[in-house]
MIMAR-199396 format. One record per residue: residue in one letter; x, y, z of N, C-alpha, C, O in turn. Coordinates in pm, 1 decimal. Layout:
<nodes>
(node 'a', (X, Y, Z), (X, Y, Z), (X, Y, Z), (X, Y, Z)),
...
</nodes>
This chain:
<nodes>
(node 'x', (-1126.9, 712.2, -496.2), (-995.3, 652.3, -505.5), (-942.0, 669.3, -646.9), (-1021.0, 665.8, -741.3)),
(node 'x', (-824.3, 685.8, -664.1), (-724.6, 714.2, -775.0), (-653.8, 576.7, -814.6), (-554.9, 534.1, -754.8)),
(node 'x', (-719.9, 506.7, -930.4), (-567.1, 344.9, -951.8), (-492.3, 443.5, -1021.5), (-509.0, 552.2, -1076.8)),
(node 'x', (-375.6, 335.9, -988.6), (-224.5, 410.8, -1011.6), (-173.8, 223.3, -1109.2), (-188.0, 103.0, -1087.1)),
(node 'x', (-118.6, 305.6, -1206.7), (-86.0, 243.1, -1325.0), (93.3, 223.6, -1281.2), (171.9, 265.5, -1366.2)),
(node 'x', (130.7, 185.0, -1200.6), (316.3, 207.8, -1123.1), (336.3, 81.3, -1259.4), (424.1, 101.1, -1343.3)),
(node 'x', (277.6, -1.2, -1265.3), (339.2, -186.3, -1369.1), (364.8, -82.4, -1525.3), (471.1, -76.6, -1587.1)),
(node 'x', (263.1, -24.2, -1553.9), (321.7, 3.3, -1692.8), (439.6, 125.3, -1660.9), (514.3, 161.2, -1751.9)),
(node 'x', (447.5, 176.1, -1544.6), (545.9, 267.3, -1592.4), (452.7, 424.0, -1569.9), (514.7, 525.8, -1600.3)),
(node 'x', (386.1, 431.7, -1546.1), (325.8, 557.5, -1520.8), (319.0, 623.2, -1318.0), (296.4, 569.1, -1209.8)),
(node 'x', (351.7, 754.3, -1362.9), (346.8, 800.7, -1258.8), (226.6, 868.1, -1244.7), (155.3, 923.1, -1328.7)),
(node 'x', (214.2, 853.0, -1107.9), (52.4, 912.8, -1029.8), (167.7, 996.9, -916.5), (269.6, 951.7, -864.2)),
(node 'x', (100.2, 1144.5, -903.8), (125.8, 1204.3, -771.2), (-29.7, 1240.3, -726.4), (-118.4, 1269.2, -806.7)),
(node 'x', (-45.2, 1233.0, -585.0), (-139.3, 1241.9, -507.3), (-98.9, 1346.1, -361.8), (-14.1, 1307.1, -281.5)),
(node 'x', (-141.1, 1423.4, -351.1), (-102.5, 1554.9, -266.8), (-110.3, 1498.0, -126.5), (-197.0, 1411.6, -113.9)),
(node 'x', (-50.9, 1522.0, -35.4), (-18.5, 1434.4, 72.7), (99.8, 1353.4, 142.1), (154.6, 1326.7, 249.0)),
(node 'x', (99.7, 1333.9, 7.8), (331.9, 1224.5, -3.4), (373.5, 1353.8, -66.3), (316.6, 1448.5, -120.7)),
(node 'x', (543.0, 1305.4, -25.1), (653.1, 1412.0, -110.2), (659.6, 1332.1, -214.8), (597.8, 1225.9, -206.9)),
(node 'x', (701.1, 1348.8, -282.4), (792.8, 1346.6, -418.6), (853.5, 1253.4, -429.6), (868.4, 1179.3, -526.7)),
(node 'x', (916.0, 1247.9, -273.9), (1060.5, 1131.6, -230.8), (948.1, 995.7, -167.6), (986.6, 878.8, -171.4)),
(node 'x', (845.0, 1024.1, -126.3), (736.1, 909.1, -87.4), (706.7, 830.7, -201.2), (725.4, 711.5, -225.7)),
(node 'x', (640.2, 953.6, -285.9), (590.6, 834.1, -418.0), (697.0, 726.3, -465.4), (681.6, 604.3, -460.7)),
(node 'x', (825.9, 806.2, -519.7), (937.0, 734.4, -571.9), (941.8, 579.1, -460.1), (920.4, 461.2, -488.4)),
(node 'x', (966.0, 622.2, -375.1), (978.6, 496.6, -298.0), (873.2, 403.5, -262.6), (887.8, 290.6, -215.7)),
(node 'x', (719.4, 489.9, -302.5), (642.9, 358.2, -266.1), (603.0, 270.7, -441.6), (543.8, 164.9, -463.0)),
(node 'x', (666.1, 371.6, -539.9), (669.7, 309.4, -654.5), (744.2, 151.4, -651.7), (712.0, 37.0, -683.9)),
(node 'x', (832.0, 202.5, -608.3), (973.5, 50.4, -609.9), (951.4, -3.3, -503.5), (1039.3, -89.3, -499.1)),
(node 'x', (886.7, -12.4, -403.6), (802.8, -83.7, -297.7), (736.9, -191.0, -373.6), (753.9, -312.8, -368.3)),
(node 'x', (613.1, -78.3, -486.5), (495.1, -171.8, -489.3), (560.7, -276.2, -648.9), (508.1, -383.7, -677.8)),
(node 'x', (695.8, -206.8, -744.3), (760.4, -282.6, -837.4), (809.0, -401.6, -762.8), (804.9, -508.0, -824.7)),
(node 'x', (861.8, -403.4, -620.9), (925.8, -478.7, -611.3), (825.6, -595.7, -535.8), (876.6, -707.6, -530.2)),
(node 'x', (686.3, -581.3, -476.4), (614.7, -640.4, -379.1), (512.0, -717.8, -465.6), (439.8, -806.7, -420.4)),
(node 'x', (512.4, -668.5, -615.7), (437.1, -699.9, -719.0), (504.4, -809.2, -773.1), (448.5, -914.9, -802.2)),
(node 'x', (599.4, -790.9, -784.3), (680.6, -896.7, -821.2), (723.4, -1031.7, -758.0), (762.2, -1132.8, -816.5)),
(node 'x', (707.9, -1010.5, -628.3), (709.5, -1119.2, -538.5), (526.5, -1161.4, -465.7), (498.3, -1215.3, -358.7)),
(node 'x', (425.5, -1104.9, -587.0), (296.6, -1124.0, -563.5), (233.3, -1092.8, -419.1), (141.9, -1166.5, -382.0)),
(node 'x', (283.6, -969.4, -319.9), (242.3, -945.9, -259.1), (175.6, -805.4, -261.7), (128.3, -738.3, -170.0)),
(node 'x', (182.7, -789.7, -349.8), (87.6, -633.7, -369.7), (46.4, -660.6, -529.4), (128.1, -683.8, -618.5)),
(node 'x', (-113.3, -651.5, -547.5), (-170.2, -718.6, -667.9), (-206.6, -519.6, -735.7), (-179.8, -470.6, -845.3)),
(node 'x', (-262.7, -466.5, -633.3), (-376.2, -365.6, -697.5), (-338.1, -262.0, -593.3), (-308.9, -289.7, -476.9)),
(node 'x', (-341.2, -127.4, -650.8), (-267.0, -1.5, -559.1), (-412.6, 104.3, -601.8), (-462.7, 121.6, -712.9)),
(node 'x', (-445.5, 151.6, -493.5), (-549.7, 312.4, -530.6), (-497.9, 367.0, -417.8), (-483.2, 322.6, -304.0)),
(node 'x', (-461.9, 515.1, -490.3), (-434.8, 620.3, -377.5), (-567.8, 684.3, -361.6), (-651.3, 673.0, -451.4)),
(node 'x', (-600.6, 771.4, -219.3), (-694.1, 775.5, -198.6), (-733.5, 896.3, -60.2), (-704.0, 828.9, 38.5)),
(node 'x', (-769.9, 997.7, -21.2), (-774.3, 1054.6, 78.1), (-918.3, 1078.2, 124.2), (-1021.4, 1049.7, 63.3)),
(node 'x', (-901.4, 1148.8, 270.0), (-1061.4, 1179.3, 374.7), (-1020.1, 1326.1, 408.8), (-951.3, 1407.1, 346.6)),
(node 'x', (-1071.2, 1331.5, 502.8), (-1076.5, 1426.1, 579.0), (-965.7, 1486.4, 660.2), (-943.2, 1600.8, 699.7)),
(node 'x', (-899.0, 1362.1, 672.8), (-750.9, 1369.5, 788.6), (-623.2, 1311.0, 751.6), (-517.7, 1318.6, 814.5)),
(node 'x', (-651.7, 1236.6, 613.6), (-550.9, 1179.6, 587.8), (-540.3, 1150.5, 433.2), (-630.9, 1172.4, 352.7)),
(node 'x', (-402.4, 1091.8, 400.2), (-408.5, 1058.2, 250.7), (-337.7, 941.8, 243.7), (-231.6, 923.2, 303.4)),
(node 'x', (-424.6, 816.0, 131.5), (-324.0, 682.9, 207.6), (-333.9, 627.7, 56.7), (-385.5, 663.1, -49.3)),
(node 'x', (-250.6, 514.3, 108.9), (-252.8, 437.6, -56.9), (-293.1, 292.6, -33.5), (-217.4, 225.2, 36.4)),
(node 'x', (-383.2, 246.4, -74.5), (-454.3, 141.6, -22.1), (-402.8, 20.8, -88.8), (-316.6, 55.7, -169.6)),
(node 'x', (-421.1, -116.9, -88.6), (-302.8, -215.0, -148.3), (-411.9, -347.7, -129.2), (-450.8, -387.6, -19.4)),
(node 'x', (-445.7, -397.0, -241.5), (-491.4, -570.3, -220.4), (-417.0, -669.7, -304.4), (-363.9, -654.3, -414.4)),
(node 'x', (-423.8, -755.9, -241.4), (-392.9, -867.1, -314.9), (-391.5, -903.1, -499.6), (-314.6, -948.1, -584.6)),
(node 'x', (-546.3, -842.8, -486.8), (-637.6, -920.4, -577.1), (-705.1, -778.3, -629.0), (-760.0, -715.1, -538.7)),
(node 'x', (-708.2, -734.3, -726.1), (-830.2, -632.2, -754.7), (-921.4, -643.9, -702.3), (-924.1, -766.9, -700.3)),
(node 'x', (-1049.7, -599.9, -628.6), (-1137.0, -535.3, -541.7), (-1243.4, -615.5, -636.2), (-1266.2, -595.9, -755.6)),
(node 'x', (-1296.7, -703.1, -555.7), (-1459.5, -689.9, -639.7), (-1608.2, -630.3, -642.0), (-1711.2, -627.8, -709.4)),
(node 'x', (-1537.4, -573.3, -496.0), (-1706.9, -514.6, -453.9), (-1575.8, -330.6, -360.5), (-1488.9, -248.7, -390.6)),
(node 'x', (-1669.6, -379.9, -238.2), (-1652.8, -227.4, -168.2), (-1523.2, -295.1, -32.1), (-1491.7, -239.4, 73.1)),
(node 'x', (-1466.9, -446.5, -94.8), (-1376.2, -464.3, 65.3), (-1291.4, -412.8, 61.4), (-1235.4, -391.3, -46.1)),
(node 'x', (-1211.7, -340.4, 258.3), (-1139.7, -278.6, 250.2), (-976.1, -360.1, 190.5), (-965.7, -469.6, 135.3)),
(node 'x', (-875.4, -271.1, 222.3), (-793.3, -298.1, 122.0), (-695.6, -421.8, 240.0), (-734.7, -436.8, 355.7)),
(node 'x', (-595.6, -483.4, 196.5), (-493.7, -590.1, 305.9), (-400.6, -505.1, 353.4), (-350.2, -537.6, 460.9)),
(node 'x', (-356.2, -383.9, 292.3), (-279.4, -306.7, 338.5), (-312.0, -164.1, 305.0), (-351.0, -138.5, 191.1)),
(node 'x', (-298.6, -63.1, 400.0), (-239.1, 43.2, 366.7), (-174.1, 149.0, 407.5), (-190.4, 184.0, 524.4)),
(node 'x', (-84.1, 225.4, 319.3), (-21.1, 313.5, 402.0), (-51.6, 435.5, 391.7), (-100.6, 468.6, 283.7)),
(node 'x', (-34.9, 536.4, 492.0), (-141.3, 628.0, 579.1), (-35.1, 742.0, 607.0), (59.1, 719.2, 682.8)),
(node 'x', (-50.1, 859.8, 547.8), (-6.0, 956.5, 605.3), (-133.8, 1113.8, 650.4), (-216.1, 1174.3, 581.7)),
(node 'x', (-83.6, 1128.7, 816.1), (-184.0, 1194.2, 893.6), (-159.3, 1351.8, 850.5), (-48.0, 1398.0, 875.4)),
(node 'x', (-246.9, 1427.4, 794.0), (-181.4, 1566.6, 768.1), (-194.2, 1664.3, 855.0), (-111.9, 1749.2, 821.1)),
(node 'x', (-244.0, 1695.4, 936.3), (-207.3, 1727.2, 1085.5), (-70.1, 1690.5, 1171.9), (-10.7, 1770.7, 1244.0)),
(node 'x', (-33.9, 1557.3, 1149.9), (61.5, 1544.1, 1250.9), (195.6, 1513.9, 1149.8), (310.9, 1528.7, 1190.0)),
(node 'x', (152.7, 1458.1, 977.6), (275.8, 1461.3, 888.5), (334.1, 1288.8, 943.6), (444.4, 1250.0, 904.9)),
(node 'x', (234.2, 1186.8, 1047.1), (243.0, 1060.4, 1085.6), (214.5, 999.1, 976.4), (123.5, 1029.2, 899.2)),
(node 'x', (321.2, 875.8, 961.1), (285.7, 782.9, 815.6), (247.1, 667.5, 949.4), (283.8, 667.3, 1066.9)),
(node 'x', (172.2, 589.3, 884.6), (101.7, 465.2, 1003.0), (106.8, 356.0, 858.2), (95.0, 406.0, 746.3)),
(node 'x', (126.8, 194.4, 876.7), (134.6, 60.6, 808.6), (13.7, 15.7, 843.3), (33.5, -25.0, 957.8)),
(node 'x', (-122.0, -7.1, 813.1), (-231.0, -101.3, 871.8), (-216.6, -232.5, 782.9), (-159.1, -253.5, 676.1)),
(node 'x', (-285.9, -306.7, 862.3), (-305.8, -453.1, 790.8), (-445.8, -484.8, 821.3), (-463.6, -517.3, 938.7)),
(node 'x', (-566.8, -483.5, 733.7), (-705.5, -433.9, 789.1), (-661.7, -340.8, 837.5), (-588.9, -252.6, 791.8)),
(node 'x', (-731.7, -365.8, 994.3), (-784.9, -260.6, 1085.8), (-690.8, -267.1, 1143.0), (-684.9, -186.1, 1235.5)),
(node 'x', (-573.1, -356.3, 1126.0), (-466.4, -341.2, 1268.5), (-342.4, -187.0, 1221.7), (-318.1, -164.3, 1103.2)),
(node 'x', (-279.1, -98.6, 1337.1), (-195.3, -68.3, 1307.1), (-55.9, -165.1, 1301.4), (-36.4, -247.4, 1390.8)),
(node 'x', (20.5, -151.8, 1211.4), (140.2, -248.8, 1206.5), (257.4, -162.5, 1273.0), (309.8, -188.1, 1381.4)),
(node 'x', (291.4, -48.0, 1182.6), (414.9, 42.1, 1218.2), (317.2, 163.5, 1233.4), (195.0, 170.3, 1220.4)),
(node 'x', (400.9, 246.3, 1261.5), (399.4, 437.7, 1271.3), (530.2, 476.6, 1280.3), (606.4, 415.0, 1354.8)),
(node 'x', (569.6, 575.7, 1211.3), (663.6, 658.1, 1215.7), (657.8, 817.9, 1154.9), (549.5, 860.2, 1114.5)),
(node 'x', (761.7, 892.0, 1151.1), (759.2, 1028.5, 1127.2), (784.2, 1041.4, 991.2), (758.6, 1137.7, 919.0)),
(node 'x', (844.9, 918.7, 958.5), (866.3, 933.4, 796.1), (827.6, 808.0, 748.5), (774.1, 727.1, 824.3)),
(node 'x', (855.6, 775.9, 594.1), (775.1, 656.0, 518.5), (870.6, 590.7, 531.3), (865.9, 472.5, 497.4)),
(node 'x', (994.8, 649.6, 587.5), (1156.3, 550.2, 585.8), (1136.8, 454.0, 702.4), (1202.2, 352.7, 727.6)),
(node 'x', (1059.4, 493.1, 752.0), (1026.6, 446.1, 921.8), (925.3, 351.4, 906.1), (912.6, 276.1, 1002.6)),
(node 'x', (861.4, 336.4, 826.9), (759.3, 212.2, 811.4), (784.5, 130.6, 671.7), (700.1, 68.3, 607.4)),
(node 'x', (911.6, 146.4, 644.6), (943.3, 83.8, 487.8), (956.2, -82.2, 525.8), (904.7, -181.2, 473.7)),
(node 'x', (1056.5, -64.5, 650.2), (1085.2, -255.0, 715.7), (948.7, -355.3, 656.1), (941.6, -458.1, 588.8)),
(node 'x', (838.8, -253.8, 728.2), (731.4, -312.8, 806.1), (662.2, -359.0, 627.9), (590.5, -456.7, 606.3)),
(node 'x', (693.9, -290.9, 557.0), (602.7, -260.4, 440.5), (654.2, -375.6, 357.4), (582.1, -450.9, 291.9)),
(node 'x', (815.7, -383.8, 368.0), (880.9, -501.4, 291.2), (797.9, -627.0, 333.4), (732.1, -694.8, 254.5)),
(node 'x', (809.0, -648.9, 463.7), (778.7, -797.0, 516.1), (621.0, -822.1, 546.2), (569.5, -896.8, 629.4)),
(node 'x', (554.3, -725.0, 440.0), (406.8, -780.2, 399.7), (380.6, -908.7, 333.0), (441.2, -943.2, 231.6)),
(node 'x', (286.1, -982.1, 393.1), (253.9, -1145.8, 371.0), (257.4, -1144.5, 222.0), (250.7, -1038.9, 159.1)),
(node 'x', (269.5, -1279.1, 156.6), (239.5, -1244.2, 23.6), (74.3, -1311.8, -21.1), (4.5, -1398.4, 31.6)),
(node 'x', (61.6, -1250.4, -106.5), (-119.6, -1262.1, -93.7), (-139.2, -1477.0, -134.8), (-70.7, -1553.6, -202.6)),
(node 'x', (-249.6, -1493.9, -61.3), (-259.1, -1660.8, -39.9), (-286.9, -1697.0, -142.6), (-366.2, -1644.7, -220.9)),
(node 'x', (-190.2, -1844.6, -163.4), (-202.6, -1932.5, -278.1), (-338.2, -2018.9, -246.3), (-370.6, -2087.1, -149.1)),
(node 'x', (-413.4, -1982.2, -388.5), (-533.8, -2102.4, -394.4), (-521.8, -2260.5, -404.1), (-598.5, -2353.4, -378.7)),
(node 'x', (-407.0, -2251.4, -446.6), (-354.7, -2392.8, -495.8), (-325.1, -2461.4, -389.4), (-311.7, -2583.4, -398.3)),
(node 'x', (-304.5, -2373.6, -230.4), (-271.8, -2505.6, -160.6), (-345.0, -2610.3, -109.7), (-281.9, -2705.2, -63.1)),
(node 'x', (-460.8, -2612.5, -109.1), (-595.2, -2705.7, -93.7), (-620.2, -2791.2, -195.1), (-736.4, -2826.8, -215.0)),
(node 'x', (-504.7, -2842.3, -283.5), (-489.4, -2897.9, -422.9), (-396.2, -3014.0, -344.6), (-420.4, -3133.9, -358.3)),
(node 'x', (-273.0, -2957.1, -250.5), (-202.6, -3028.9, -266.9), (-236.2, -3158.1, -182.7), (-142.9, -3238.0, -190.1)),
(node 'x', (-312.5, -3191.0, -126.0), (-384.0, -3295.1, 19.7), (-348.8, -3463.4, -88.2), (-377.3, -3573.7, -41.5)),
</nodes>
């Protein structure tokens, strides 16, 4: 996996997204960061695909990520998971952007304070 530095201002390209993907999942993750729902970004590919993985919280061990988004290079399919679930699929990243906005925002510890 590749961390991607998007908070200070640095660009990461990762072969797999266009050009026009990164840009937009940059100001995705500026804007999802900011509303504390996207903590920690690694881009990352396999065999079949190239995705950009998304937690809350920086990673402390090997868990998978709360989100990520998935483009299939065979079929050029971008897919939204949440874990293991699929959320969206579409033909483009424009097509799973909705789905990507209205990601949970990562859980407050504090609410078991308030009793």
């Amino acid at each position: 996996m590749q961390d991607l530095n998007w908070a200070g201002g640095g660009q990461t390209a990762v072969e797999g997204f266009t050009a026009m993907d990164w840009a937009q999942l940059r100001d995705a993750y500026r804007s999802a960061a900011g509303r504390r729902r996207w903590g920690h970004v690694e881009a990352a590919s396999n065999d079949f695909s190239h995705y950009l993985a998304i937690w809350h919280e920086p990673p402390a061990g090997r868990e998978p990520p709360n989100l990520a988004v998935v483009r299939f290079d065979q079929t050029g399919t971008y897919a939204l998971l949440a874990g293991e679930a699929f959320v969206a699929t579409g033909a483009s990243l424009q097509e799973i952007l909705p789905a990507l906005s209205a990601s949970p925002a990562a859980p407050d510890d504090d609410w078991a304070d308030d009793d």
